[in-house]
DSSP file (Angstrom, degrees, kcal/mol; ACC not computed):
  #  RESIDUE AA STRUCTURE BP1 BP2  ACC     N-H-->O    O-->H-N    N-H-->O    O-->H-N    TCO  KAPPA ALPHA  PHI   PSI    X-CA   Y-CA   Z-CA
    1    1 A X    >         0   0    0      0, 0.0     2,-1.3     0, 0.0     3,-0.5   0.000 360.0 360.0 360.0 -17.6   18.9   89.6  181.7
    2    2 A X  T 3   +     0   0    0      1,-0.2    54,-0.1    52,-0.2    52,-0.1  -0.550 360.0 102.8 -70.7  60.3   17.5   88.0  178.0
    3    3 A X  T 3   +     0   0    0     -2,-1.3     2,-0.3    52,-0.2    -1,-0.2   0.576  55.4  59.6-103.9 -32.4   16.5   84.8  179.2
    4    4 A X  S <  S-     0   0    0     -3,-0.5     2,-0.7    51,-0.2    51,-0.4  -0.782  75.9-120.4-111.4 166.8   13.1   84.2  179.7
    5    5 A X        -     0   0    0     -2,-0.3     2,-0.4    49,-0.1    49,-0.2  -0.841  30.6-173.3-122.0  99.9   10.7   84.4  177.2
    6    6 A X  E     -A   53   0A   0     47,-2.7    47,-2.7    -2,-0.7     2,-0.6  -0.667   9.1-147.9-121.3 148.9    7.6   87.0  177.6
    7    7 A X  E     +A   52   0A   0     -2,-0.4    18,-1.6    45,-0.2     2,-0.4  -0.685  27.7 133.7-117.4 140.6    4.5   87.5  175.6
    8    8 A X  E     -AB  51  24A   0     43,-4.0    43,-1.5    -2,-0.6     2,-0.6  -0.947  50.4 -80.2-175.1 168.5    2.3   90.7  174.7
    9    9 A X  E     -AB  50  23A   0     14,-1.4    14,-3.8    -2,-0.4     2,-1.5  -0.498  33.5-115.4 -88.0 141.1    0.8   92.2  172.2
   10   10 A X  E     -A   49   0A   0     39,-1.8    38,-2.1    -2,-0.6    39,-0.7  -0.619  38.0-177.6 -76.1  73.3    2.3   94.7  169.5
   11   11 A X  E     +     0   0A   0     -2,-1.5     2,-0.4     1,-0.2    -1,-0.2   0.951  68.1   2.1 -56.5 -71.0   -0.1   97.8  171.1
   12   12 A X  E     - B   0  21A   0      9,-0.8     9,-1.7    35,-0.1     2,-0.3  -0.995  60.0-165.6-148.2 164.6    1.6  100.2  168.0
   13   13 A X  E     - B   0  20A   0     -2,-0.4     2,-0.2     7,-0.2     7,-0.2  -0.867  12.4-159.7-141.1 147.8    3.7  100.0  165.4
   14   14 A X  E > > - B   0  19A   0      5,-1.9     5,-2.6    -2,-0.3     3,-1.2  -0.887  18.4-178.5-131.5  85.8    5.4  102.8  163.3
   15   15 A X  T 3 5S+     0   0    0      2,-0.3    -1,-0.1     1,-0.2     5,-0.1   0.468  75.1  58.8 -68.6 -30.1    6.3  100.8  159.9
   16   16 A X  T 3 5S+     0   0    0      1,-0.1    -1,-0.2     3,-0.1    -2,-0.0   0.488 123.1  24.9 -88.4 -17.5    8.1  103.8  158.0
   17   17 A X  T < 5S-     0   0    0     -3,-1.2    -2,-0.3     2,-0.2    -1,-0.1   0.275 104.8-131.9-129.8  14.9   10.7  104.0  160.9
   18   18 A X  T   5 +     0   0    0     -4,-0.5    17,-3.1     1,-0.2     2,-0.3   0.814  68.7  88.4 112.7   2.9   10.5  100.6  162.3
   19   19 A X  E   < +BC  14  34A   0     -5,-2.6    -5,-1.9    15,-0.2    -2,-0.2  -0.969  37.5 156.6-154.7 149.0   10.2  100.4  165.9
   20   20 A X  E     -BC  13  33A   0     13,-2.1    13,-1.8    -2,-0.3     2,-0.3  -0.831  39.9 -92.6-164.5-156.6    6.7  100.4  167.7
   21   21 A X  E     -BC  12  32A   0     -9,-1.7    -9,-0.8    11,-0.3     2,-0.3  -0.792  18.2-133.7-134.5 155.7    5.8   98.9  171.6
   22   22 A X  E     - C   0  31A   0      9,-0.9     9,-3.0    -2,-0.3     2,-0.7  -0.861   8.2-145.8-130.0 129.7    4.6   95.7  173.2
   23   23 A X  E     -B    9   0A   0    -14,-3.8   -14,-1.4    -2,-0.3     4,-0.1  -0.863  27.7-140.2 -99.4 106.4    2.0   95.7  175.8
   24   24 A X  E     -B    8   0A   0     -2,-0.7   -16,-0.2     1,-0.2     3,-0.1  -0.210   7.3-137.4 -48.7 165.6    3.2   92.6  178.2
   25   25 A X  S    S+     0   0    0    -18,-1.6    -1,-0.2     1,-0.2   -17,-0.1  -0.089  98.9  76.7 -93.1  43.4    0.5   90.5  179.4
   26   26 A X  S    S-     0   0    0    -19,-0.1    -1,-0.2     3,-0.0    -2,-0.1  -0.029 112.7-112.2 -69.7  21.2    2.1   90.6  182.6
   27   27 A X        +     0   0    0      1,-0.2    -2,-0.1    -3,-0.1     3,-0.1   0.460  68.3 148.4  37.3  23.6    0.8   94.2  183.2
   28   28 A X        -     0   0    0      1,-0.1     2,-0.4     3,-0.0    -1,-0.2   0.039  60.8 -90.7 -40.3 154.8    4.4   95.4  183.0
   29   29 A X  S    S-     0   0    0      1,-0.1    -1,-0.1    -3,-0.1    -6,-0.1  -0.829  70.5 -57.1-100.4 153.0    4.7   99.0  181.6
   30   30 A X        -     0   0    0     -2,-0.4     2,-0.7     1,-0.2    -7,-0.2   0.473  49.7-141.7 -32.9 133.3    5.2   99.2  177.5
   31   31 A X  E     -C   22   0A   0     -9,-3.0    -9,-0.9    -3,-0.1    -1,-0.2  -0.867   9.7-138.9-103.8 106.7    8.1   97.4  176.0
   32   32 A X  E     +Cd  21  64A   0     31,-0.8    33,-2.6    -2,-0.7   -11,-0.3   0.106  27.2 174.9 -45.6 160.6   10.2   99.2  172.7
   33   33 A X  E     -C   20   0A   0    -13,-1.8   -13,-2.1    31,-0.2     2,-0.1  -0.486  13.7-162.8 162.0 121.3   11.1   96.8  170.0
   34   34 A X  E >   -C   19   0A   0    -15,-0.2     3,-0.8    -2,-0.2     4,-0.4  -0.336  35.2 -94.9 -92.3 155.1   12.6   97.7  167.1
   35   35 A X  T 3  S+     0   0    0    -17,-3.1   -16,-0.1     1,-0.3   -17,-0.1   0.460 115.6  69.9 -85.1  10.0   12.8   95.5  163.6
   36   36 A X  T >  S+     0   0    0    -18,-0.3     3,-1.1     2,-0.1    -1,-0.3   0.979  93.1  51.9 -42.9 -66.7   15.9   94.3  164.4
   37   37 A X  T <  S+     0   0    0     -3,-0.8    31,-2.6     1,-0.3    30,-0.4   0.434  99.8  62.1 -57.7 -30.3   14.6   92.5  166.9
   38   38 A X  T >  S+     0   0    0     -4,-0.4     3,-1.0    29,-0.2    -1,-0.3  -0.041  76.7 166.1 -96.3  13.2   12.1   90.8  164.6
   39   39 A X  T <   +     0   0    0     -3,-1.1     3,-0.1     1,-0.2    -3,-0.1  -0.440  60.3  12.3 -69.7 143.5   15.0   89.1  162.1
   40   40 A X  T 3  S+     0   0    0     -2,-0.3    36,-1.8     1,-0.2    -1,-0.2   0.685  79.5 145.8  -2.0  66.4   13.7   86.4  159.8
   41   41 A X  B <   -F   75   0B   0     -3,-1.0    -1,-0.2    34,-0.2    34,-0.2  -0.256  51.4-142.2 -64.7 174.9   10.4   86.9  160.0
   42   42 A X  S    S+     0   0    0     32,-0.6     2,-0.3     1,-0.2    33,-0.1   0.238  88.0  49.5-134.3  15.6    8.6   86.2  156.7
   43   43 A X  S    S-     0   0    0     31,-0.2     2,-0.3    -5,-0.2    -1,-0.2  -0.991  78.0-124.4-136.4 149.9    6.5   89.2  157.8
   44   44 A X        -     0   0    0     -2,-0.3     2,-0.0    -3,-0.1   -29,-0.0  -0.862  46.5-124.4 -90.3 125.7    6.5   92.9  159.2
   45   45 A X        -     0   0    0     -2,-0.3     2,-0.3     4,-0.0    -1,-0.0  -0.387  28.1-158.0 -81.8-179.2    4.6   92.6  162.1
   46   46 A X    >   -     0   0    0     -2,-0.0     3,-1.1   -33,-0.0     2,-0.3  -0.889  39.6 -63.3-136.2 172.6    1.2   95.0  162.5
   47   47 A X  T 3  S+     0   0    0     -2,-0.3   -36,-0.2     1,-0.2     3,-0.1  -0.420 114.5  25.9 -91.3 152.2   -0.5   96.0  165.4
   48   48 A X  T 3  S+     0   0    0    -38,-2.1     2,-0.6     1,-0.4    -1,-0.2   0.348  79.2 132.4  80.8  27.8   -2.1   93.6  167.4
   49   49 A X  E <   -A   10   0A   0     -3,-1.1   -39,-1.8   -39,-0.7    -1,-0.4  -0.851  62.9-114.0-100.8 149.6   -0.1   90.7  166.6
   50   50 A X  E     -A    9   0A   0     -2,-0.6    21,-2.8   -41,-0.3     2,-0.3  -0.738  35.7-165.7 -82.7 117.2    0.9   88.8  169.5
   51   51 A X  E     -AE   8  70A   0    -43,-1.5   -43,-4.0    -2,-0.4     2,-0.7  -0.736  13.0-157.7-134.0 136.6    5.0   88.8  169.9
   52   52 A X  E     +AE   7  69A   0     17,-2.2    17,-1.4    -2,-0.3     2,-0.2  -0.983  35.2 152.4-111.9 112.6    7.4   86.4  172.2
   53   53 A X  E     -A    6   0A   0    -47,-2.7   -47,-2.7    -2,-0.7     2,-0.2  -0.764  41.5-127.9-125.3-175.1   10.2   88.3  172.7
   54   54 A X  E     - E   0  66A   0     12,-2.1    12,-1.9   -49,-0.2     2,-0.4  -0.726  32.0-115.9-121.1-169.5   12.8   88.2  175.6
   55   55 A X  E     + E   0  65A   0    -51,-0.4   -52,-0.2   -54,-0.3    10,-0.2  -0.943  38.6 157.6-133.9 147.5   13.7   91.4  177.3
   56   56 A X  E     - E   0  64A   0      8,-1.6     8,-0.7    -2,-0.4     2,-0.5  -0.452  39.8-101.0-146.9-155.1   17.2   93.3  177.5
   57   57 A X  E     - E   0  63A   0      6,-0.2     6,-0.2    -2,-0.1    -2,-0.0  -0.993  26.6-147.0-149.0 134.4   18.4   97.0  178.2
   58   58 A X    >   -     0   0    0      4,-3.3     3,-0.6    -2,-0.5     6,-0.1  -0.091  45.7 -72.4 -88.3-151.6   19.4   99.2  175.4
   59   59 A X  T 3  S+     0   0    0      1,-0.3    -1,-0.1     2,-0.1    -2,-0.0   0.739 131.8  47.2 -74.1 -23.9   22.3  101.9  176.0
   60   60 A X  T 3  S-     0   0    0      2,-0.1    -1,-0.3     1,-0.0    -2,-0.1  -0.049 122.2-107.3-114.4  35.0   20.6  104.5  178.2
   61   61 A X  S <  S+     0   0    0     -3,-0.6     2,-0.2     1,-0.2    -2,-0.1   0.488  72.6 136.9 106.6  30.2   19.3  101.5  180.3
   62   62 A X        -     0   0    0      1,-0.1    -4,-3.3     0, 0.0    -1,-0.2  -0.794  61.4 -93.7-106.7 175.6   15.8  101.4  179.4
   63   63 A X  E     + E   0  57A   0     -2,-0.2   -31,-0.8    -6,-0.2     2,-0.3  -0.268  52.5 161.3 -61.1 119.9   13.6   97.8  178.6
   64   64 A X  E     -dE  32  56A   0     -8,-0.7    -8,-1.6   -33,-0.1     2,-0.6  -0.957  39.3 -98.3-149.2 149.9   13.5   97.0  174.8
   65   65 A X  E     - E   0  55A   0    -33,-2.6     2,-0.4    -2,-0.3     3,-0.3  -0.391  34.2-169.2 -60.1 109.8   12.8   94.0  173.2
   66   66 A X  E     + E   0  54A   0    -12,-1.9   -12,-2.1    -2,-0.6   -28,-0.1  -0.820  67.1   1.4-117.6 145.4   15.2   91.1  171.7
   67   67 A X  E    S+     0   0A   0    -30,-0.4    -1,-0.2    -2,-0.4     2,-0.2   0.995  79.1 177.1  57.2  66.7   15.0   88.3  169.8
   68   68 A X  E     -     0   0A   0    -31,-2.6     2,-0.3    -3,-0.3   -15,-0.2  -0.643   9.6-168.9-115.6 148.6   11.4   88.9  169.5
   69   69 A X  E     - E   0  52A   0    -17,-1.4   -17,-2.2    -2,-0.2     2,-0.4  -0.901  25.9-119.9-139.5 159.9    9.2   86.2  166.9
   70   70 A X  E >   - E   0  51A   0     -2,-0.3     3,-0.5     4,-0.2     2,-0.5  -0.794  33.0-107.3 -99.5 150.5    5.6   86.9  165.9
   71   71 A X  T 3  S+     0   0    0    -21,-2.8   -21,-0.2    -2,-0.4     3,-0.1  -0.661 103.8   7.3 -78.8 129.0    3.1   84.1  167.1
   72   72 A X  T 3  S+     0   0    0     -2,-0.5    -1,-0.2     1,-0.4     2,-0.2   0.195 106.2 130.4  86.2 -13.4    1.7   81.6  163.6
   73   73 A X    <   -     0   0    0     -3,-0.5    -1,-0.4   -30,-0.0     2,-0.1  -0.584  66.9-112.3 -45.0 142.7    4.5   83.7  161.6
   74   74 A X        -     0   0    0     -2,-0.2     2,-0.6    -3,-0.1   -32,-0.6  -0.354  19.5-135.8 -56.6 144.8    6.9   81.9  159.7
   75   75 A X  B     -F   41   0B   0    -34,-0.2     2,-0.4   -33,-0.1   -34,-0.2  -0.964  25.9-134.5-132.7  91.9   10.5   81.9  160.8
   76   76 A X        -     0   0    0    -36,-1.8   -34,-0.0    -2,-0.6     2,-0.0  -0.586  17.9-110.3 -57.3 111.4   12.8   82.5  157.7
   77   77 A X        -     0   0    0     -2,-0.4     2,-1.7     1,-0.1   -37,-0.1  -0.180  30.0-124.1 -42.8 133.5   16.0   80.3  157.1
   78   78 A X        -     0   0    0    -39,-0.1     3,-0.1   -38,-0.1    -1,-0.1  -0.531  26.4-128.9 -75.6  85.6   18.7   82.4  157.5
   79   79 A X        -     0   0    0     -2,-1.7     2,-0.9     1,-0.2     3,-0.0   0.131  36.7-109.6 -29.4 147.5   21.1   82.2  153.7
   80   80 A X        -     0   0    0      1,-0.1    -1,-0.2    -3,-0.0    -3,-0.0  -0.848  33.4-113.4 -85.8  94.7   24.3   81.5  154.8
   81   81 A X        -     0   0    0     -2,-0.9     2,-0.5    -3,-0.1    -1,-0.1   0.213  23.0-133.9 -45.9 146.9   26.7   84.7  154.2
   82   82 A X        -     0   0    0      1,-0.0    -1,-0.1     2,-0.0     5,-0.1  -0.970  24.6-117.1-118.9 127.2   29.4   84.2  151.7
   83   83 A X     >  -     0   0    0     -2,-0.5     4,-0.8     1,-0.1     5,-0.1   0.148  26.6-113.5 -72.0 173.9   33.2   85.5  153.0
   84   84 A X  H  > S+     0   0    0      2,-0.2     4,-4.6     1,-0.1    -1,-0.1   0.775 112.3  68.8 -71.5 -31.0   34.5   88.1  151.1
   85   85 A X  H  > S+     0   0    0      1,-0.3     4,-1.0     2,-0.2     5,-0.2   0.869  95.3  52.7 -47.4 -56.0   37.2   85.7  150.0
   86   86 A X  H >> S+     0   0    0      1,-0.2     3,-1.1     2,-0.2     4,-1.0   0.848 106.6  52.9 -67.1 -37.1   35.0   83.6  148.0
   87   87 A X  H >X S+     0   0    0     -4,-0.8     4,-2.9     1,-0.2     3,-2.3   0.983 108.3  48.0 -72.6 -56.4   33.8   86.4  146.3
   88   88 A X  H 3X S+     0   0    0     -4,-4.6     4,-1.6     1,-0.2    -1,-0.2   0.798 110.7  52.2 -50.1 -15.1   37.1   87.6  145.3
   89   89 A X  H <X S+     0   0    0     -3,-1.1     4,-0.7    -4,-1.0    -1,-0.2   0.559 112.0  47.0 -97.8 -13.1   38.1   84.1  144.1
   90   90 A X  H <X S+     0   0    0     -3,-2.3     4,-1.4    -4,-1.0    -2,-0.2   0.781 113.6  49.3-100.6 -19.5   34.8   83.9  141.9
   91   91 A X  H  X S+     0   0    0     -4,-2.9     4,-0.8    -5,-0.3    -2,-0.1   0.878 110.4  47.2 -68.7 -38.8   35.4   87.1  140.6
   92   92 A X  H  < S+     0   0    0     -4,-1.6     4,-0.3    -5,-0.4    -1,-0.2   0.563 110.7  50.5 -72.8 -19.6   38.8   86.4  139.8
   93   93 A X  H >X S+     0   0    0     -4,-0.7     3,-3.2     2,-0.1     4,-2.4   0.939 113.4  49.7 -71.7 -65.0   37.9   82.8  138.0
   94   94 A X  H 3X S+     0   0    0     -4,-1.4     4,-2.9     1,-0.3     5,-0.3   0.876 109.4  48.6 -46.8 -40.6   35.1   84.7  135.7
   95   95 A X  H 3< S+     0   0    0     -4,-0.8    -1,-0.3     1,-0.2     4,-0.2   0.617 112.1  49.1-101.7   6.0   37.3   87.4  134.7
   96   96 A X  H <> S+     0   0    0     -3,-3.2     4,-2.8    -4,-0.3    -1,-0.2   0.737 111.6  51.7 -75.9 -42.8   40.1   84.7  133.7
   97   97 A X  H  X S+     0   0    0     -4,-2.4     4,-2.6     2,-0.2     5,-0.3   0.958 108.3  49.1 -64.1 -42.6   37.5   82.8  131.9
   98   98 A X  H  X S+     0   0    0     -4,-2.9     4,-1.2    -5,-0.3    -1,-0.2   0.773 107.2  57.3 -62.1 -23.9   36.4   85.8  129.9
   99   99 A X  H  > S+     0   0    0     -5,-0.3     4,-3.3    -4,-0.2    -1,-0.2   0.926 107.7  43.8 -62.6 -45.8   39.8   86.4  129.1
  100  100 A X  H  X S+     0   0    0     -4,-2.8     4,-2.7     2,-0.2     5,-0.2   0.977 113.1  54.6 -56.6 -56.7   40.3   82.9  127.5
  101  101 A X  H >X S+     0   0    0     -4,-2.6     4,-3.0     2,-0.3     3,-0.6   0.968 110.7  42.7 -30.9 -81.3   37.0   83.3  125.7
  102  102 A X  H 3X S+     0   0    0     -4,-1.2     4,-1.5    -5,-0.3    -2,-0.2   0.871 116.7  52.4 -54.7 -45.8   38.1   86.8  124.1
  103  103 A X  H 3X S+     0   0    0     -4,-3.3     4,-3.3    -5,-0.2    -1,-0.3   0.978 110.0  42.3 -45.8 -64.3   41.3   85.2  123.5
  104  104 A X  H <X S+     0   0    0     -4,-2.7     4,-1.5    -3,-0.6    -2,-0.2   0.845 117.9  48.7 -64.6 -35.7   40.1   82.1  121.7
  105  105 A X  H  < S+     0   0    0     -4,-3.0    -1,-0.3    -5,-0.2     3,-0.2   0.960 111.7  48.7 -65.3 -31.0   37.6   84.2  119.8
  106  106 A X  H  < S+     0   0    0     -4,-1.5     3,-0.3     1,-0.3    -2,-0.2   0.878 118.8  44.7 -89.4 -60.5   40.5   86.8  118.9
  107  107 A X  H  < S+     0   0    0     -4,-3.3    -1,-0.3     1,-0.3    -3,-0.2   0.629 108.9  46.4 -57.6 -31.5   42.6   83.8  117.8
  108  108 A X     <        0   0    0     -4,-1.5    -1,-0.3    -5,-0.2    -2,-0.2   0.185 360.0 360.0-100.3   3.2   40.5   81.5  115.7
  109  109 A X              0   0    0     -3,-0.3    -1,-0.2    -4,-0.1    -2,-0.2   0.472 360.0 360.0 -99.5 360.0   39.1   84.5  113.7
């Protein structure tokens, strides 16, 4: 159903857990939307900012918002996630180099 692209106003927002409602302007009744919905914003929205989101059905099959942007907010690049692999292979180079290190001091003293 997330396909088209609807606009309304952030009516309230609950900032300490996250999650507030969208009033369409289509006169639709109030749309959830959670800060998931809102990732790489370069803001938390507040109320009465004007939101494009698209609209989906959570688990118990009511309307909540996804892939929701704030309007004249900034869009944050998204960092590129680093595998686990690579971390184990830099972890394991540093703690070879500190061995050589500790070595070479050990030796040359």
């Amino acid at each position: 159903m997330a396909e088209t692209l609807e606009r309304g106003i952030l009516k309230t927002w609950k900032d300490d857990r996250g999650f507030g409602f969208i009033q369409p302007d289509n006169g639709d009744k109030d749309i959830f939307v959670h800060i998931s919905a809102l990732k790489g914003m370069a803001r938390r929205p507040v109320r009465g900012d004007i939101l494009f989101y698209q609209v989906d059905h959570d688990a118990g099959g009511k309307f909540k918002a996804v892939n929701a942007r704030i309007e004249g907010v900034e869009t944050l690049a998204a960092a590129g996630k680093i595998s686990k692999k690579w971390l184990w292979l830099l972890a394991a180079a540093l703690g070879l180099v500190s061995a050589a290190v500790a070595a070479y001091a050990y030796f040359s003293a």
